[in-house]
N, C-alpha and C positions, 0 to 999 in steps of 0.2 A: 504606225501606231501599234502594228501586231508586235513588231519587235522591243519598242516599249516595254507591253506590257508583259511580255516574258521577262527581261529583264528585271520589272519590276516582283513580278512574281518570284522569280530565286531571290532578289536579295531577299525579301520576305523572309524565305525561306532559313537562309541563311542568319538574318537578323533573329526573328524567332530561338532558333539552335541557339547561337549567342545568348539568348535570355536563358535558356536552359542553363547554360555551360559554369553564367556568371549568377544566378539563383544555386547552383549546385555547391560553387566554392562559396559564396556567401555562407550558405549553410555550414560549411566543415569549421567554417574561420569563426562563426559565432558558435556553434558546438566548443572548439578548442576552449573559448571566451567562457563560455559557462561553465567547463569542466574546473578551469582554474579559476575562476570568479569562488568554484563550489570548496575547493580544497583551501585557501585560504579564508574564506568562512567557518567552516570548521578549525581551522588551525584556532581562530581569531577566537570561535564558540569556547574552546575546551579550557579558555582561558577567563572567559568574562561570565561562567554558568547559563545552567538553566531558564533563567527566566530569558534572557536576549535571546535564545534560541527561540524560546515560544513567541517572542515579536515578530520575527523574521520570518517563521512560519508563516505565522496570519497574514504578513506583509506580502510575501511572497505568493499565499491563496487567493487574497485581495488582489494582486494585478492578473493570474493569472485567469479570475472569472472577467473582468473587464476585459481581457485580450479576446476571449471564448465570445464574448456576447456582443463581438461588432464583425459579423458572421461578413458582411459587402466585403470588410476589410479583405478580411482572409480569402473568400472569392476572387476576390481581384487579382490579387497574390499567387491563386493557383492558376488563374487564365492564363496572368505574364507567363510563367514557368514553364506550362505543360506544353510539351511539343512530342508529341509520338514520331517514331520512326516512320511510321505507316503516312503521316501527314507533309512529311516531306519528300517522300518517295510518288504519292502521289501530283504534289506540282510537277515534280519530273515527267512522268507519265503524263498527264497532262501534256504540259510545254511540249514534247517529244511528237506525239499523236497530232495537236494541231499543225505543226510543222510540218510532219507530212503528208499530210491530208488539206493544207493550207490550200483553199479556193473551193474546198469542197466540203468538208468539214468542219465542225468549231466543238468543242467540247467545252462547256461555260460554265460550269457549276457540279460541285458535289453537293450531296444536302442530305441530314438525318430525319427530315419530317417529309411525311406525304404532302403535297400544298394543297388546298384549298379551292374548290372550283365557284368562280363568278360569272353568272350570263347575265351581258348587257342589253341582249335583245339582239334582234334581228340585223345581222349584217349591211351597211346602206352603202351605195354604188352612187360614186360622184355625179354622176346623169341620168335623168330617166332615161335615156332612152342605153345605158345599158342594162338598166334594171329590162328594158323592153325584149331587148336582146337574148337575156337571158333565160326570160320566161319563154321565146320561142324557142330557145334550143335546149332547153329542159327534156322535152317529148324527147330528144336524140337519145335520153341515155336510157336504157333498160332498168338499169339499179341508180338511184341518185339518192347516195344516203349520206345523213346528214354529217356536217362538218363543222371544225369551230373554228374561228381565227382568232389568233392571240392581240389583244387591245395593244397599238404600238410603245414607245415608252417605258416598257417594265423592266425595274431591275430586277432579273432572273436566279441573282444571289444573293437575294434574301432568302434567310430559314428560320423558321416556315414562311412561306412566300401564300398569295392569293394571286392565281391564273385566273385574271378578268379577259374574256372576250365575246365576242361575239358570233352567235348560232347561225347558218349559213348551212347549204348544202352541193353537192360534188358541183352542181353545174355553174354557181357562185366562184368554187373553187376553179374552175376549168376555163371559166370566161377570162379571169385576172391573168391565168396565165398564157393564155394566150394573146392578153393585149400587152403584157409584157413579157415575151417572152426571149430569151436570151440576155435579160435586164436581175441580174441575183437578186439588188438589193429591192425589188420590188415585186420578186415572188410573194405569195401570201404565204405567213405564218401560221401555219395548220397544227393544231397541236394534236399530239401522235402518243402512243406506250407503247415501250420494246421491251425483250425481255429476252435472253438467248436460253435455248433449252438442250440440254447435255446427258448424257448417263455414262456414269462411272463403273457402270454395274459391267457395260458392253463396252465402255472405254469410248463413246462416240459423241463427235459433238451432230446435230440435227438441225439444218439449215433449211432455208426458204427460198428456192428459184423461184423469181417470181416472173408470170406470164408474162409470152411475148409479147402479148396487147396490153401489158401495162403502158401507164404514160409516162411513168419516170421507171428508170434504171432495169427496162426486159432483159428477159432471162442471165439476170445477175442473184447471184445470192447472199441473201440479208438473212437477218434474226425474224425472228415472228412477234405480228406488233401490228397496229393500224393506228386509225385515225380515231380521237374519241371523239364518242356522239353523244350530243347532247338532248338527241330523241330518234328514234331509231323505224324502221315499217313498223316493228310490232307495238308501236307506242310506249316501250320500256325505253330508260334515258340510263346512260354512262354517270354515277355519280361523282366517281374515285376515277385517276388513271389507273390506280390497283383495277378496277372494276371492266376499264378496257382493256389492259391487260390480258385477265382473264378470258374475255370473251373472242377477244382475238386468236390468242392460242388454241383453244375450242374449236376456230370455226377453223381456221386453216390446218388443223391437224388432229382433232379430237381427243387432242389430249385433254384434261382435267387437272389445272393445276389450283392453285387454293391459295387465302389471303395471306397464311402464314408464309407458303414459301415465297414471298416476296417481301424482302427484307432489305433494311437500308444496312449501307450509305447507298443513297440514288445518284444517278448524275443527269443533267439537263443538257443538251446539245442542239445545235440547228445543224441540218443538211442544207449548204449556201446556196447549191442549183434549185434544189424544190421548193426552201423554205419551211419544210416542216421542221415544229421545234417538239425534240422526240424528251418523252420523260425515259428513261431507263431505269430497270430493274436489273438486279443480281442475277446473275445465272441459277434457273432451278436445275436442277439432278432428278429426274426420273428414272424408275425402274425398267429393266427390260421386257417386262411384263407392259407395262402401260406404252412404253414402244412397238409391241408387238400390235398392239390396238390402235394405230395410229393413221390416217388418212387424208388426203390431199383432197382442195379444192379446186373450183375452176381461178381460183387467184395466183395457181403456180402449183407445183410440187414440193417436197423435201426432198433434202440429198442427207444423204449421213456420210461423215467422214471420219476415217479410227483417228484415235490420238496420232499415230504414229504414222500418218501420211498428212496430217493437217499442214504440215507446213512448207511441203510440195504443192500442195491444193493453193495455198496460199499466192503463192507465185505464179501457178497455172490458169485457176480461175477467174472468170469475169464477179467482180464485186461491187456492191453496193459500199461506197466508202464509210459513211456511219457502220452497218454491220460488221467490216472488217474493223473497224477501229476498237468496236465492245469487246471481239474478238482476241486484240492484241493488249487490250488492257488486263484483262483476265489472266492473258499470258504474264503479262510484266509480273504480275503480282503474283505466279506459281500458280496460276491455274488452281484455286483454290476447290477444296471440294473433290480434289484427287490424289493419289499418290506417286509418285515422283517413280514408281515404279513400270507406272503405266504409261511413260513418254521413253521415247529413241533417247531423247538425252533435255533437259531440265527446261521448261515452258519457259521461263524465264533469257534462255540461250534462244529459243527460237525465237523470242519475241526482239532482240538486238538484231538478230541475224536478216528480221524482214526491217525492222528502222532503218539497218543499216545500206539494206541493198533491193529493197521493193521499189518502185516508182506506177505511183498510182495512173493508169489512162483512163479517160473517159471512153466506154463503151458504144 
């Protein structure tokens, strides 16, 4: 099915381009049409006067307000048409990133709108007596802060979409996976915001080892991101993934970043081993002043890596596959937000160099 729908996804691509190419000569072959439609009008005018000229005018203003004022028309017309470079380079990207991250990764969706959050209520466990279960092994956890699970069923590419799920917390989450564990498609769907945090200033991207005693993916390095909560110890609730975002980057690094710098296009993704379905943000760019300010939690440390060793690191280190992937997509697209000055040789080359010769292990 995966191979499918790659498939199906370039010809898209390629179909699309095609409406481009045959809107583009349409256009030149009716331009030609009009210009000589217009020269033998004239010929035709200088012969029959004045007044057919002023018919042909009004004639002529008459359709062109009719044409102006069926506005769907003409939308539709730009929909067929428009196909950016950028829109085809990302199903590339895409297609490319699933591929090698295939079993671990999924990349599902880009989207211009923040979604919308719906709580169905309270997460319900096929048996009481896991519900019982879980109430006893609650007390095990020191922190058991709350969690959402994505409602099953959703298509994920819809824009703007509404993320309906259900409110749940760690020890909900912790129970499922461990009665299914080793089972992908029946990890829970925990919905998450990531965000990768960079400074141009010092050339360094700044990543997230995360503890050895995490439960999924220890001491590998990922972006900085968590889980959204839909209510939280201090009784404040995640309203936006912008919202956990924020809070997240905060708590594991004190940095302070803000609603503006988080800017679309997003992309929606599941990690297949854990389940979590992460929203991502744009890479923000901090100054090396607010890096100088920056400090680790007991959820892990930070590593910084210069531009100019990332793609050694790359190859060397133990990764979280979603983080490496936000990583290489950045790269595909030039590392935006830098200059081409500040890499050994063009983000772009390094990002072929790992599609073509990385191979991802489980840790």
């Amino acid at each position: 099915m995966g191979k499918i729908k790659n498939i199906l996804e370039t010809l898209n691509g390629f179909f699309d381009m095609g409406l481009k190419y045959y809107a583009l000569w349409t256009l030149i072959s009716a331009g030609v049409g009009v210009v000589a439609f217009a020269i033998y009008v004239l010929m035709w005018i200088s012969k029959n006067g004045t007044i057919i000229a002023i018919i042909l005018v009004i004639v002529l203003s008459i359709l062109l307000l009719i044409a102006r004022s069926n506005p769907r028309k003409r939308k539709i017309q730009i929909q067929e048409t428009r196909i950016e470079h950028s829109d085809l380079k990302l199903v590339q990207i895409k297609r490319e990133l699933n591929e090698k991250f295939k079993g671990h990764f999924e990349l599902l969706a880009y989207h211009d709108k923040e979604p919308e959050m719906e709580d169905l209520g309270y997460f319900q466990h096929h048996h009481a007596n896991d519900e019982a279960q879980v109430e006893a092994n609650r007390s095990n956890f020191s922190i058991c802060d709350p969690h959402a699970i994505l409602k099953s069923g959703q298509d994920l590419e819809n824009d703007p979409m509404t993320l309906k799920y259900y409110h749940c917390d760690y020890a909900d989450v912790d129970y499922i996976r461990n009665q299914h564990k080793g089972i992908d498609e029946k990890q829970p769907e925990v919905i998450s915001s990531v965000v990768m945090i960079y400074s141009s200033e010092i050339k360094t991207i700044i990543l997230h080892r995360r503890s050895e005693n995490s439960s999924t993916y220890p001491n590998c390095l990922h972006l900085f991101g968590g889980a959204f909560m839909p209510t939280n110890r201090a009784g404040i609730k995640d309203v936006t993934l912008k919202g956990t975002a924020i809070r997240e980057v905060h708590e594991e690094t004190k940095i302070g970043i803000r609603n503006i710098d988080l800017l679309p296009p997003f992309m929606i993704s599941k990690e297949i081993k854990t389940g979590f379905i992460q929203w991502v943000y744009q890479p923000v760019d901090i100054s090396a002043e607010e890096y100088k300010h920056a400090k680790t939690n007991w959820e892990g440390d930070f590593v910084e890596h210069r531009f100019s060793e990332l793609e050694a690191k790359i190859f060397a280190k133990k990764w979280v596959p979603s983080g490496l992937s936000y990583i290489l997509h950045w790269l595909a697209l030039g590392a935006p937000g830098t200059s081409l000055d500040d890499w050994p040789k063009q983000p772009t080359e390094i990002y072929k160099n790992v599609i073509s010769n990385y191979m991802y292990k489980e840790s």
